[in-house]
VEXPALUM-916342 format. One record per residue (C-alpha): y, z, x; residue in one letter. Coordinates in steps of 0.001 Angstrom, whole numbers, padded with zeros to 6 digits, always signed. Layout:
N
YZXA ...
This chain:
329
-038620-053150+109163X -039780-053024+105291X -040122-055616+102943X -041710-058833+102459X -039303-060897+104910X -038361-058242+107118X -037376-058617+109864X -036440-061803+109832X -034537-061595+106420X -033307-058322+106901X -031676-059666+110325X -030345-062566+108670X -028021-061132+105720X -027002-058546+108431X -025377-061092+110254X -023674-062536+107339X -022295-059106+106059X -021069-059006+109861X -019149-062261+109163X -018217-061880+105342X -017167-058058+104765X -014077-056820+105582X -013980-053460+107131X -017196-052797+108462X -016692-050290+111240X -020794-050654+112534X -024033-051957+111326X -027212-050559+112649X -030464-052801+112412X -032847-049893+113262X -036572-050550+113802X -038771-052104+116565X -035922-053568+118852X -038135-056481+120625X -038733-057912+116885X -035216-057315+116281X -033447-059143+119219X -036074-062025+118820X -034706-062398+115125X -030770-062253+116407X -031650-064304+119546X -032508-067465+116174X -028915-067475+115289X -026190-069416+117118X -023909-067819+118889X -022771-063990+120093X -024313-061181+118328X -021152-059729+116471X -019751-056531+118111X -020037-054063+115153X -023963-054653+114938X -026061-051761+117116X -030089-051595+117549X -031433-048230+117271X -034793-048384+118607X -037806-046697+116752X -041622-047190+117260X -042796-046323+113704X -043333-048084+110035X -043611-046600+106763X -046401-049281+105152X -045833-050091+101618X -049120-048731+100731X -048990-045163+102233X -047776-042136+100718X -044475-041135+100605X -044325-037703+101262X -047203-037909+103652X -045237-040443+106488X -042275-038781+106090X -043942-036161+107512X -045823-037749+110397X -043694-040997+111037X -040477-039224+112526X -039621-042142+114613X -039924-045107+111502X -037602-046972+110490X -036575-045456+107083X -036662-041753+108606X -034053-042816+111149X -031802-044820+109415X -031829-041554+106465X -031099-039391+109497X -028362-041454+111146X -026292-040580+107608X -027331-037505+107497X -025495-036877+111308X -022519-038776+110309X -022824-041633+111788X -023129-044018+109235X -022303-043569+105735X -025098-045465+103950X -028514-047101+104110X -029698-049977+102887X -033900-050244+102639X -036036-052755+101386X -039627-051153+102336X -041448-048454+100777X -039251-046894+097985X -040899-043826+097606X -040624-043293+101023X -036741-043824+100864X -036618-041613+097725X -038774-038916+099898X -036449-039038+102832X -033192-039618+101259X -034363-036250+098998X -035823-033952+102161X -033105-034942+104735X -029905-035828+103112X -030613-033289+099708X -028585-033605+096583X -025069-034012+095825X -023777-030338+094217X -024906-030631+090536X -027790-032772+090923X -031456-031816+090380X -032793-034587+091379X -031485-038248+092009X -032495-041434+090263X -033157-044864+091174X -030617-046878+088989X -031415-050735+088155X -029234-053569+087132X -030944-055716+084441X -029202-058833+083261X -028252-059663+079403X -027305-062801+078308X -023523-061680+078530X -023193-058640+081412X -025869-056676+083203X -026623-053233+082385X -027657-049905+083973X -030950-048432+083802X -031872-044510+084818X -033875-043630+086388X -036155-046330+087014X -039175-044547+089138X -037967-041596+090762X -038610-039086+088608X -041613-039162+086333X -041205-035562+084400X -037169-035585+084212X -035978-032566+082581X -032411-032994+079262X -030497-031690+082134X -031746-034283+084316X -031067-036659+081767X -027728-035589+081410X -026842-036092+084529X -028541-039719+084588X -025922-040489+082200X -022886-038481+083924X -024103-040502+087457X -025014-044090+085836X -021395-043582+083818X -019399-043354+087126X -021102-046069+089075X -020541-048749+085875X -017544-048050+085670X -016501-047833+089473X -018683-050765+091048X -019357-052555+088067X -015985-052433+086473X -016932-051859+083155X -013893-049845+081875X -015401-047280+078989X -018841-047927+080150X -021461-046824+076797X -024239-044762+077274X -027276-045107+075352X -030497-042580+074985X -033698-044836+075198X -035657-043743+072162X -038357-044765+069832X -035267-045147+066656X -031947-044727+066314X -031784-041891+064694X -031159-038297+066116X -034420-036553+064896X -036487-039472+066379X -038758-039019+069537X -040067-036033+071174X -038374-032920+072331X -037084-034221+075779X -035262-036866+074180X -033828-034684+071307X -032606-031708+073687X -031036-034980+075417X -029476-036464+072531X -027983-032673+071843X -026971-032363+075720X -025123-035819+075494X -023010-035019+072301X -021493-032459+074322X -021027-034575+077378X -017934-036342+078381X -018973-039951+078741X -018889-042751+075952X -022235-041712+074587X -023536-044423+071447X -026390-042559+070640X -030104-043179+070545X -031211-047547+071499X -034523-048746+070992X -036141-050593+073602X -035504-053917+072120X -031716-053365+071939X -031592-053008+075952X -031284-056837+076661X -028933-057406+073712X -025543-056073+075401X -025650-052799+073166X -025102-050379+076349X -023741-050836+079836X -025858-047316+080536X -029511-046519+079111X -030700-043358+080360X -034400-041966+080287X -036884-040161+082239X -038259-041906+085528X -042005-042377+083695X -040132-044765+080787X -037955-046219+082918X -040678-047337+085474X -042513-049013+082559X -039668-050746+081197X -038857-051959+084736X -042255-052890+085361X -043134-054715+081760X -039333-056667+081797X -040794-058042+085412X -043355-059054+084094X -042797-061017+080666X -040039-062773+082660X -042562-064047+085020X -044791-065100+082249X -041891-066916+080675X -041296-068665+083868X -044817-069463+084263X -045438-070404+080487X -042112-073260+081313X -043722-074519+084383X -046960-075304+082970X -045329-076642+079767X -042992-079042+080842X -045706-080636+083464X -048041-081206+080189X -046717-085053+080151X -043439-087832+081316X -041551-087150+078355X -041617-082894+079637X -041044-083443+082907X -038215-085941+081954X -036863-083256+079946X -037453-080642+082721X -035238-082895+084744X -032169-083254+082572X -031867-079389+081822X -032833-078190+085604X -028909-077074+085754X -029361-074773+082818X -032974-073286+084156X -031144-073264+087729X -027923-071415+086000X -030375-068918+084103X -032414-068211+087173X -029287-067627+089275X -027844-064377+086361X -031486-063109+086625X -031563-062807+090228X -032086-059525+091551X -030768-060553+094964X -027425-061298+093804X -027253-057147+092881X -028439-055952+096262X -030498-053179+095127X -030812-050302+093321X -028556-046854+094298X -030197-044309+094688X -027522-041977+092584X -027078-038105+092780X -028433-038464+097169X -025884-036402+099302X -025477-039717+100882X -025296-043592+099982X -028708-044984+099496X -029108-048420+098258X -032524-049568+097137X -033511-053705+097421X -036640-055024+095982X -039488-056005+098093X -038822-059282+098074X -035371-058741+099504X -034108-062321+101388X -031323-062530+102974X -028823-062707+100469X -030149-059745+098730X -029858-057487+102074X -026272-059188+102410X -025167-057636+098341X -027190-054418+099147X -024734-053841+102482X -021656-054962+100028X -022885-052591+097418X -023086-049848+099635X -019717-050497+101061X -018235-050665+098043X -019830-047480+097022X -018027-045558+099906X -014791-047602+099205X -014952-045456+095843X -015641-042201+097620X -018486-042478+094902X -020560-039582+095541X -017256-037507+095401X -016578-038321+092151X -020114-038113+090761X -019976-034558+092420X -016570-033347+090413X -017706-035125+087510X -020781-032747+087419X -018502-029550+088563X -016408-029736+085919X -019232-030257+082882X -021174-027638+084625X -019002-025313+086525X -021316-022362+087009X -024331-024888+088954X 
């Protein structure tokens, strides 16, 4: 029932993940079930036989505080699709409404895998070549170097597991390159990571993030955030800075015209949808993350994503991974 589009949206790449992914044992659309079966009763022909309602009276708003609805909204929509993992039966969730609310109930009902502190929101942002990983990106404002460290353990796994990257390099966000630059979180970090067993580059400036440099960058939740936030944002100026450029006279919007593929092309790698969402990595559970704006084809690659993250036995591995570095937590 979150998001911009929901439910209608959320209904609709549902039904496609029904029809497209192999495997799928049951999908639950929970929320209001009259909304719901209205949406389903739009689409031709029989509701597929893996897809189950689970009826619940309550919505988390995206305005309202986290912690505060989990604790009075029981019966929403994000509480009872956490809890539905969290008795076994289903293995992931895929939300597109109030993140800190799914952050807030993923953390209080499902906990932490064994090892992690705290999980992190992990975002895909697109280069010109590849897309790379970016930890945490909002969950945790005042990550601790051990946090950090495990950013970079977690963030490692998933690149190289979902995203196939094969020796996936990690990269401290910093203010320079250099060891002795930024302040003591971020040096403790850069000493924790030396010692850690992923590919580990060394410290990348801001400005190297979009250039391919790293398939991991790894910070506290407060830098990622504003990263996340500012990237958003200069991208939409760009876009808006084209449109009102190339409408300025003929010969523009001529021009406009003959490169449309290439806009189209570099509009299509950008896409957020085509990612699905951002894990929510370190959860004792599979918690995938889509933007606000979530359409259908979004909610479609966020049920993939998720699939593919239990195809992995991901959590599993991001669990031994942390054992072995840290065999006494």
């Amino acid at each position: 029932m979150g998001g911009d589009y929901a439910p209608q949206e959320i209904v609709a790449g549902t039904l496609q993940a029904a029809e497209k992914l192999q495997g799928l044992e049951k999908l639950f659309l929970v929320g209001d079930e009259t909304a719901i079966k209205a949406e389903l009763a739009k689409h031709k022909g029989a509701v597929p036989s893996c897809i189950e309602i689970v009826h619940c009276t309550e919505v988390v708003g995206m305005g309202e505080s986290p912690a505060t609805a989990i604790r009075r909204k029981k019966d929403s929509s994000i509480v009872r699709s956490i809890m539905l993992v969290k008795e076994g039966l289903a293995d992931a969730v895929f939300s597109a409404g109030n993140t800190g609310a799914a952050v807030a109930a993923a953390t209080l009902k499902l906990r932490t895998l064994k090892g992690v502190a705290r999980p992190a929101i992990a975002t895909l942002l697109p280069t010109p070549k590849k897309k790379f990983l970016l930890l945490d990106a909002g969950a945790n404002p005042d990550s601790t170097p051990e946090m950090i460290q495990q950013y970079a353990v977690m963030g490692s796994i998933y690149s190289r597991e979902i995203l196939g990257e094969k020796n996936p390099k990690v990269g401290l966000l910093s203010i320079g390159e250099e060891a002795a630059k930024g302040n003591e979180t971020t040096k403790k970090t850069f000493g924790l990571l030396e010692k850690t067993p992923v590919n580990f580059i060394g410290n990348v400036e801001s400005r190297d993030l979009y250039g391919g440099k790293v398939s991991v960058a790894v910070c506290d939740g407060f830098v990622g955030n504003v990263v996340l936030k500012t990237s958003e944002a200069v991208a939409s100026m760009i876009s808006g800075w084209l449109k009102t450029m190339f409408k300025q006279n003929v010969v523009r919007i001529l021009g406009y015209l003959l490169s449309r593929g290439v806009f189209n092309e570099m509009r299509s790698h950008a896409d957020p949808a085509s990612t699905g969402g951002a894990p929510l990595l370190g959860a004792n559970g599979i918690v995938i993350i889509g933007h606000g704006s979530s359409n259908a084809f979004a909610t479609f690659n966020g049920i993939r994503v998720a699939s593919e993250a239990i195809d992995h036995d991901l959590n599993h591995l991001i669990e031994a991974e942390l054992q072995r570095i840290n065999p006494e937590t």
